[in-house]
N, C-alpha and C positions, 0 to 999 in steps of 0.2 A: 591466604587470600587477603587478610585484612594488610598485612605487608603491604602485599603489589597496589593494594588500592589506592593506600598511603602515599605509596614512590610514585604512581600514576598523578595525584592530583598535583602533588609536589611539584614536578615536572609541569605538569602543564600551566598553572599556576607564575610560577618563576617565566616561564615562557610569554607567557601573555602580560605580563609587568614590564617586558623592554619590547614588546612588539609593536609598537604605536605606529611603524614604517613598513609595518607585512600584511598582508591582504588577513588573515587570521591573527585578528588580534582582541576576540574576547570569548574568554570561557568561563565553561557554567559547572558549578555540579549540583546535584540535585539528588535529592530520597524523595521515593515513590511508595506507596502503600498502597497494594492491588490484592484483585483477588480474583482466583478462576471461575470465570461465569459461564455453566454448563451451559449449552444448547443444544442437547440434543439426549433425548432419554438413556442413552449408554453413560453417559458423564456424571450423572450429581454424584457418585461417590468421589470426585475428583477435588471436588471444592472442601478443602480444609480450611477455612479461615482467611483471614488480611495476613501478608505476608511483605516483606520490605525488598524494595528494588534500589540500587544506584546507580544514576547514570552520568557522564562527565561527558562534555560538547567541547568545539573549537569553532569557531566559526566567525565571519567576518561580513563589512556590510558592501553590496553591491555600490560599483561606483558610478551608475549612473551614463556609463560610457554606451549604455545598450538603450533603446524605450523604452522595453519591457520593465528595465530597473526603476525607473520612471514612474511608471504607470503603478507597481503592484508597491511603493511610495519605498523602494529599495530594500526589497528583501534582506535578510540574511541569509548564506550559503556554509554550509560546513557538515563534520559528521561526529554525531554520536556514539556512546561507548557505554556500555548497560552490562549490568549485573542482576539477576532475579533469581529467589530463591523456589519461589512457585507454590512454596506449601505443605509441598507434597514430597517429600527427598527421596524416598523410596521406593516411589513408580513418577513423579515426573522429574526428580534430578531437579541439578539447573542449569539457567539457561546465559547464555552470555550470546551478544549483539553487538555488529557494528555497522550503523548506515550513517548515508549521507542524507542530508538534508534541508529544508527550506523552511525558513521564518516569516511568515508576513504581519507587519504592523496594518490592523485596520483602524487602531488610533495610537498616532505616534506624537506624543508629545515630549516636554522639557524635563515631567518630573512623571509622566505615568506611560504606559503603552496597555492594549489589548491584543495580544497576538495569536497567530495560529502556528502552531508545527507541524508540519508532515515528514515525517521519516520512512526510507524503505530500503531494506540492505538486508543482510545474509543474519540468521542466529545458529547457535550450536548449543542442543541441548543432550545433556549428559547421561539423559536417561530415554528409552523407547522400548516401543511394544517390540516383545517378546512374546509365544504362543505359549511356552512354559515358563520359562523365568520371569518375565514383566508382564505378564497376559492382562492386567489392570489400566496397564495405557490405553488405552481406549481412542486417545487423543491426537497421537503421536508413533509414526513408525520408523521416523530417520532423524539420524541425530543434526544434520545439515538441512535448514529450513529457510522459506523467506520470513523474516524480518521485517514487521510494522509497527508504524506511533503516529497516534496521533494526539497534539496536545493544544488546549485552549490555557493560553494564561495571561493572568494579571500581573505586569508588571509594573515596580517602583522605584524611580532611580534616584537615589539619594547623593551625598556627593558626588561629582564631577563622573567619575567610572562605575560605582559600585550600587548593584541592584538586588532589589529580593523580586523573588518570585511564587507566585501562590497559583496553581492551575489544576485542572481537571482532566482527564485524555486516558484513553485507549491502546491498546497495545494487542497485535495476534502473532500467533506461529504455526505457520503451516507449511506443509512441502509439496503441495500445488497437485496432490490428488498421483504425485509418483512412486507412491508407494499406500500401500492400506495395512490398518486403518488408516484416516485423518480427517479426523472431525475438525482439529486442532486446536486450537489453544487462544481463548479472547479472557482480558485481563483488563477490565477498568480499574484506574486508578487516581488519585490524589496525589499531587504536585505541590514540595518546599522546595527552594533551593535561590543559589545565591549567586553572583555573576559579577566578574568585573569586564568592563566594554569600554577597550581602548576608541572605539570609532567614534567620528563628528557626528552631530546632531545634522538634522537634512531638512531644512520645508520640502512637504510632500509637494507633490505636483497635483496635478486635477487631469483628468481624461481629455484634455484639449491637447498633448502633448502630439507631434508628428511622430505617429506611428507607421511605421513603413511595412509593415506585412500588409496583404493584401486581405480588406476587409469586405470581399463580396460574397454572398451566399455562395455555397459551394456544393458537390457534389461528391462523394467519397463512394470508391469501388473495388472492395479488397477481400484477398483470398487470404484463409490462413488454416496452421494444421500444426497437435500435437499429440501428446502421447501421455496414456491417462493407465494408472490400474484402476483393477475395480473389487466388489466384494464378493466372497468372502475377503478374510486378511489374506495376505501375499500373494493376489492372486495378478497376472501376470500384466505388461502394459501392453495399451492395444491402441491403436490409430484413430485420433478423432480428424475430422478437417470440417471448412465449410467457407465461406463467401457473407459478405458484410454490404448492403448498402446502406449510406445513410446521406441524408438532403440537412445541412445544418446552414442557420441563421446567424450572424452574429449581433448581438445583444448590446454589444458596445464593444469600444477598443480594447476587451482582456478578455470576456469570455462569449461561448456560443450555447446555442440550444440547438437539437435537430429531433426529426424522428429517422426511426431506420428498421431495417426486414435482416433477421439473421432468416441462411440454412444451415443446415446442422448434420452432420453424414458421421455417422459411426461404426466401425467393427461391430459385426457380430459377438458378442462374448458371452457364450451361453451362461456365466453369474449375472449377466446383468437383465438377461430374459429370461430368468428364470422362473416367473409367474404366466411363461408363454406355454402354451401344452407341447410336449417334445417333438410332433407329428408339423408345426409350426415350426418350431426352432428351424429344422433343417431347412426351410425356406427362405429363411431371412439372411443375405449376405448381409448388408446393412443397413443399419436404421437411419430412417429419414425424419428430421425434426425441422419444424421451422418457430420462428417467434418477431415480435413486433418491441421493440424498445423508444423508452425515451434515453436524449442524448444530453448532458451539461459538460461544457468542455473550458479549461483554462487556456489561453497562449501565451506562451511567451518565446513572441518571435515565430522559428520554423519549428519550435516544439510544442508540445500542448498534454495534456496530464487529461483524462477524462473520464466519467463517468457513468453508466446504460442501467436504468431500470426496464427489465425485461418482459414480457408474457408470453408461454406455450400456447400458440394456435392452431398447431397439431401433432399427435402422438398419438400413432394408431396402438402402438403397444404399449400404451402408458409408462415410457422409460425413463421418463423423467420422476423424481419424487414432488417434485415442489411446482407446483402451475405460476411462480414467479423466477427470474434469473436475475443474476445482476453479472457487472463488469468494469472489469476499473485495470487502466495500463495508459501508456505512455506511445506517443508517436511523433514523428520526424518525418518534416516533407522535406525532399530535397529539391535544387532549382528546378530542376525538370517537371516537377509535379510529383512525382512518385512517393509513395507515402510508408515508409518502415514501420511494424507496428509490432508492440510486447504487452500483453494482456492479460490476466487471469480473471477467467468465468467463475462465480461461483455461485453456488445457492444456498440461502439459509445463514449465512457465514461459514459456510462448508465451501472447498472448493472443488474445480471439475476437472481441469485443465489450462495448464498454459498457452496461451493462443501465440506463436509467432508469424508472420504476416507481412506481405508485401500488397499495394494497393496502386493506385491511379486518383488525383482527383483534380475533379474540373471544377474551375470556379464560373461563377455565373451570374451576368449584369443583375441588377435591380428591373 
């Protein structure tokens, strides 16, 4: 393993020394030291200690050919490559990652920056629940999960390319509630690492920039439907769907605010009514849930990354655990209006299901 990490940074390295002429031309690597942070009373035997992560980046700086590059003062684009030991080798293995990802400088200067990283791509961990052999996962039931990071750093650029980096950020692994258990796996951690960046220095721009997406309140109208287990473990996947409105504002030329009304329509799956008396169960095709959320949403351009702080307003069967939701996914309007939507629900830092989703939305004068 120590090998491959070697030839990997090697290569990439050498790589980014003659790339001054490729859209990818600075990488990073970087040591992480995290640690499994239970939530949820099945877990604390999970947390073993700080434990060391490595990850290596490639990534390069937007040229400005778009607004949104403009406006968010020219992101970096590119994808990360991670190594985590976990802690635990004997019930959580480890876990290896690879996403892509987005940098924003919210101060970008000559000799320092403040950034943000969001990454979100596929992990493979090596180890999962098993009812006899691994029955201690608690955590984790598939060894294919999605892939998160998120990082706050300080950065120092010293001669002309070459930077250190000192940061804070987050990390989880979950497989989006398609298989049980999946509490999953949340990992703060602490950020070294070092970076050379062929890219040119940029003055930022300021929000006066001609932004050409269309900045009028709006109105969004969309269905969407996926496919969840539930508990006990392994127990089988059943059909959620349900419909979205939400009325958003925009705040200025990068992000929006809204409020919005989920409903919620679920299979029947007698585990998950199982607090219902049996003489009920057979009455219940499916359960009906609604709830009321707040909306924060980024754009750039016809895409937008966003994010729903939830409330249950009603649940006659009390199916829900948690009287709060949340929601966090990705969507694309196309010319027509039509709006594509990829989402994961969850509660608690638990998730529920993947939401995917076709909409309508109308924009609307001042």
């Amino acid at each position: 393993m120590r090998q491959t990490i070697i030839s990997i940074l090697f290569t990439a390295f050498s790589l980014c020394l003659f790339s001054q002429n490729y859209f990818f031309n600075n990488i990073e690597a970087s040591y992480h030291r995290g640690f499994i942070a239970p939530h949820n009373e099945s877990m604390p035997h999970l947390y073993r200690g700080w434990f060391s992560s490595y990850h290596i980046s490639i990534s390069g700086k937007t040229t400005g050919n778009k607004d949104w590059h403009q406006l968010y003062r020219y992101p970096y684009l590119g994808i990360d490559f991670s190594y985590s030991g976990l802690g635990y080798p004997e019930v959580l293995g480890d876990a290896y990652s690879i996403m892509p990802h987005i940098k924003f400088n919210f101060i970008n200067g000559k000799t320092y920056r403040l950034n943000a990283r969001y990454a979100v791509g596929v992990g493979y961990l090596t180890k999962k629940y098993h009812y006899t052999e691994n029955y201690r996962n608690t955590a984790i039931s598939s060894n294919l999960n999605l892939a998160v990071n998120i990082m706050f750093e300080n950065e120092f650029l010293f001669k002309e390319r070459y930077n250190a980096i000192l940061g804070v950020g987050f990390s989880h692994f979950s497989n989006g509630r398609t298989n049980t258990p999946n509490r999953g796996l949340n990992i703060p951690a602490v950020k070294l690492g070092f970076s050379i960046d062929n890219s040119k220095y940029q003055q930022p721009t300021n929000d006066s920039t001609d932004y050409k997406n269309n900045r009028d309140n709006d109105l969004l109208i969309l269905a969407f439907g996926g496919m969840a287990a539930s508990y006990p473990a392994g127990s089988k996947l059943s059909p959620r769907a349900g419909i979205t409105s939400m009325y958003s504002y925009p705040v200025n030329l990068k992000y929006r605010i809204g409020l919005g009304y989920d409903f919620f329509y679920y299979y029947n799956n007698r585990n998950l009514l199982s607090h219902v008396v049996e003489r009920e169960q057979e009455h219940i095709q499916w359960h009906i849930n609604h709830g009321l959320y707040f909306a924060f949403q980024m754009d750039f351009g016809k895409n937008a990354f966003f994010l729903h702080k939830g409330i249950y307003i009603y649940d006659k069967y009390n199916f829900q655990d948690n009287l709060f939701y949340h929601r966090v996914g990705f969507r694309h309007t196309f010319d027509n209006n039509l709006v594509f939507n990829l989402s994961l629900k969850t509660q608690f830092f638990t998730a529920q299901f993947f939401e995917l989703g076709i909409g309508y939305k109308v924009f609307l004068n001042d």
